[in-house]
N, C-alpha and C positions, 0 to 999 in steps of 0.2 A: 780539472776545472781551472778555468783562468780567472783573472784580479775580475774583468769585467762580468761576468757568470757571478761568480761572488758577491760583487757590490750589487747587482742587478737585485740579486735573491734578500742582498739586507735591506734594500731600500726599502721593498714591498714589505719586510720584516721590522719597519720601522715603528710605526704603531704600540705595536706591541712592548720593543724594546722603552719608548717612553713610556709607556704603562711599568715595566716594570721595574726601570732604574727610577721613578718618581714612590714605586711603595719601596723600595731600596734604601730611599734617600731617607725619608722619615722613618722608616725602620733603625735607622744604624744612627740618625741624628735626631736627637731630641728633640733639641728648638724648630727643627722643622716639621713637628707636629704642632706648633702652636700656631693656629692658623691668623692670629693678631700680630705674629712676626711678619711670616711669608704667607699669603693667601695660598692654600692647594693650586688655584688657577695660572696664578705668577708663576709657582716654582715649574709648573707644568709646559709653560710657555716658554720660559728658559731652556730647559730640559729639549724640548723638542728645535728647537733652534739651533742650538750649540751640538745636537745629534744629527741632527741635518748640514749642518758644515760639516763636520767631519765628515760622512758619507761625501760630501761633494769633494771636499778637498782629495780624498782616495780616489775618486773617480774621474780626478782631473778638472772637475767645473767647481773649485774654487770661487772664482771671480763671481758667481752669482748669489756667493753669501755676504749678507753686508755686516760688515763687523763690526760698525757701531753699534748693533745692541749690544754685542757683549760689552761696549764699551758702558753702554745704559743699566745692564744688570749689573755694574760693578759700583756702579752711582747709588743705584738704589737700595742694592746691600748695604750701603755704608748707612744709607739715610734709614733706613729698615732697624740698625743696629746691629745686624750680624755679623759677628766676627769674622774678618779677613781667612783664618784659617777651616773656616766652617763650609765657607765658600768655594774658596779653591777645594775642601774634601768633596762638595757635590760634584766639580767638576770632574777631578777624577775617578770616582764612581763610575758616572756617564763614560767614559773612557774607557775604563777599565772592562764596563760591561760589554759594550763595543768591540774591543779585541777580544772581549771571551766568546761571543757571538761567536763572529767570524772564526776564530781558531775552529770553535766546535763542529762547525762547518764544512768547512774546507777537509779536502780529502787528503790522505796522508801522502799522498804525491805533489800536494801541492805547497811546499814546503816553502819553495824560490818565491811563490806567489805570496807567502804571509810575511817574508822577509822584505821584500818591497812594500806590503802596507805598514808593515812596522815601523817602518823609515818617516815614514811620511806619517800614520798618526802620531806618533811622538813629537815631530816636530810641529805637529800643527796642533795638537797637546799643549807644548810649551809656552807656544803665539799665541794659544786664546789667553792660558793661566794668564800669562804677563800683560794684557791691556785690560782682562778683569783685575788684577794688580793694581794697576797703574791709576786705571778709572776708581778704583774702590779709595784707591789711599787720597790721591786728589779731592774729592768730594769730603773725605772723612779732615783732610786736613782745611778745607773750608767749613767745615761743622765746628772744628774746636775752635776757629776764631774767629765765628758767630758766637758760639757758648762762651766765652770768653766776654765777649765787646757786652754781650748780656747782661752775664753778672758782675761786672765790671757798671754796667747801668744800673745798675738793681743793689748793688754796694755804693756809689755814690747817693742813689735815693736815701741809704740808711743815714749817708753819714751828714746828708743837707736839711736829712726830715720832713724832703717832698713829698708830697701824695701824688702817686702817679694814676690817672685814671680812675680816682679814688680810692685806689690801693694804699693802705696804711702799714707802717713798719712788719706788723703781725705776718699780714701773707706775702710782705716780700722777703723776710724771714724763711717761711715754707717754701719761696718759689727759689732760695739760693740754699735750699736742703739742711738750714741752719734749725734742730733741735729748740724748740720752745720750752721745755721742762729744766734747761739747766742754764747756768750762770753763763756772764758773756763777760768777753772782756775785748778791746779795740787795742790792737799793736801797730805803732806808726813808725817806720825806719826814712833816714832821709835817703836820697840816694846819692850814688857817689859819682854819677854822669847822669847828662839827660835821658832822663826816662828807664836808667837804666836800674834793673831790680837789685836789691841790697840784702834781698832775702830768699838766696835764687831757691826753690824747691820746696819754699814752706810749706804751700798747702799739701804738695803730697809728702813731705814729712810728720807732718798733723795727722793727714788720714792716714798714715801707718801706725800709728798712734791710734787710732779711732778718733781722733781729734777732727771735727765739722769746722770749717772756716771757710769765707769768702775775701777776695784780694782785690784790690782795685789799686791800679799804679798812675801816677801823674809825673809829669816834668821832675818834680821834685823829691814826691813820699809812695812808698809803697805802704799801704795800710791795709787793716785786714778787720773784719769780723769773727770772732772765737770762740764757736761754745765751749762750755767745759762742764761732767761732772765734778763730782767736788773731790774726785782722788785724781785728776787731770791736770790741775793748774803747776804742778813741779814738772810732770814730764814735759808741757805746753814750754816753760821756762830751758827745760833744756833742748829742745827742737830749736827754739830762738840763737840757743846760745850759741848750739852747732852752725845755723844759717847766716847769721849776720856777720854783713861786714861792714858794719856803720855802726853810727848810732841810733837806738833803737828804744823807745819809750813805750810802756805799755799801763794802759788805764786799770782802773782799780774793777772788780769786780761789778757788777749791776745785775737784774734781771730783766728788764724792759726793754725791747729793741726800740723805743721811742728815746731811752736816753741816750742812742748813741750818737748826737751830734756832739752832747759834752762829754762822752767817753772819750771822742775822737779828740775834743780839746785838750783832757786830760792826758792820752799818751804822749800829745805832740807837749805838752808841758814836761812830764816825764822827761821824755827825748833831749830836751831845750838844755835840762840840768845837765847833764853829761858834757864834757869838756868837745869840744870842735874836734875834729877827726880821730876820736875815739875809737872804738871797736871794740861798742859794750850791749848790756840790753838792765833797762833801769825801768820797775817800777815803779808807778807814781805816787809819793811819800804817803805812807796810811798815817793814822792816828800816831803818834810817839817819836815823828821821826821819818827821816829818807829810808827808802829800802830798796837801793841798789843789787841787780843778779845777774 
């Protein structure tokens, strides 16, 4: 049997093999049963696309697969939410079944002939992996700064008291995944260059904490919104203490995201107490007294 007898026999075997690397695929991968992630239809359309190159590229007609979709399924992975590594595992599935195919195939004389396809899907394995790569991470790294420029908008509304749309503190609270049932408190740091953060890391030092907060950075202040239960507020203090390299003021407790225009007054008072290029983080004096941390 020669490569072209072979590829002949898989082409017309196509069908089938995307029927059955598509129950493959949700068999072996969860989320790709959940049809609010990936529609059956999509992942099926991939599948059969990216199994059709391949067949061509083995059989030398290449040039008649257009590789911008894969570069499109790597977009819309990203936008979908599916992890990068979930991804590229469909791909190789599809791959993998593809050379199990043909192995099983192919007759045991034709040994030179699987070693020539081998060359060639693996390398053309690698070239799709890597612009689904390339496309996935691109679009994912234009999603966090959108998500970002966001709630960065939706953190100023707190801290100006705007009504956006007539959205009130309340659901822009819910729309930056900030906890309603527990206490808040506003941490304002100045920064030490323009625009530069003086807190690098906080919020995901917080959420490794369980700690919920939103950031929003200006020319001048990095500030932030903080839920906390009520055994959170010393760890919150020590995430601070690790991150800043300024000074760093933080408002007293409250419960209402309505009060945090004067929350946000209070840290930046806070902060104000602290001697000029400090490299501290100071509560804003309660009842009895300063109480610097």
């Amino acid at each position: 049997m020669n490569s072209g007898e072979l590829l002949a026999w898989a082409e017309e075997r196509l069908p089938r093999l995307i029927d059955d690397v598509h129950a493959a695929v949700r068999a072996r991968i969860g989320l790709y049963r959940d049809e609010g992630v990936v529609p059956p239809a999509d992942l099926r359309a991939s599948l059969a696309h990216t199994l059709g190159c391949l067949v061509g590229v083995l059989g030398g007609t290449e040039g008649a697969c257009d590789l911008t979709v894969l570069d499109e399924t790597g977009r819309r992975r990203a936008r979908q939410g599916v992890p990068l590594p979930e991804v590229l595992q469909v791909h190789r599935i599809g791959c993998t079944m593809l050379w199990d195919l043909l192995a099983d195939h192919a007759r045991p004389g034709a040994v030179d002939v699987l070693v020539d396809l081998a060359g060639l899907l693996w390398r053309a394995t690698d070239d799709h992996a890597l612009r689904l790569t390339e496309a996935y991470r691109a679009t994912s790294a234009d999603l966090l700064v959108a998500r970002q420029v966001r709630r960065s908008a939706l953190v100023d509304a707190l801290f100006t008291g705007q009504r956006v749309f007539d959205t009130g503190p309340g659901e822009t609270g819910k729309l930056l995944g900030l906890p309603l049932d527990g206490k808040l408190v506003v941490v304002a740091a100045e920064t030490t260059a323009l625009a530069e953060e003086s807190l690098v890391g906080v919020e995901r030092g917080l959420a490794g904490s369980r700690i919920v907060s939103a950031w929003q950075l200006t020319p001048t202040t990095q500030a932030g919104v903080v839920s906390l239960r009520d055994d959170q507020y010393d760890t919150m203090l020590v995430v601070l203490r690790e991150a800043a390299v300024a000074r760093t003021g933080v408002s007293p407790l409250y419960r209402s995201l309505a009060e945090t225009p004067h929350a946000l007054h209070l840290a930046r008072t806070a902060l104000a107490g602290l001697r000029p290029g400090r490299r501290a983080v100071r509560a804003f004096p309660a009842i009895g007294g300063p109480s610097p941390v």
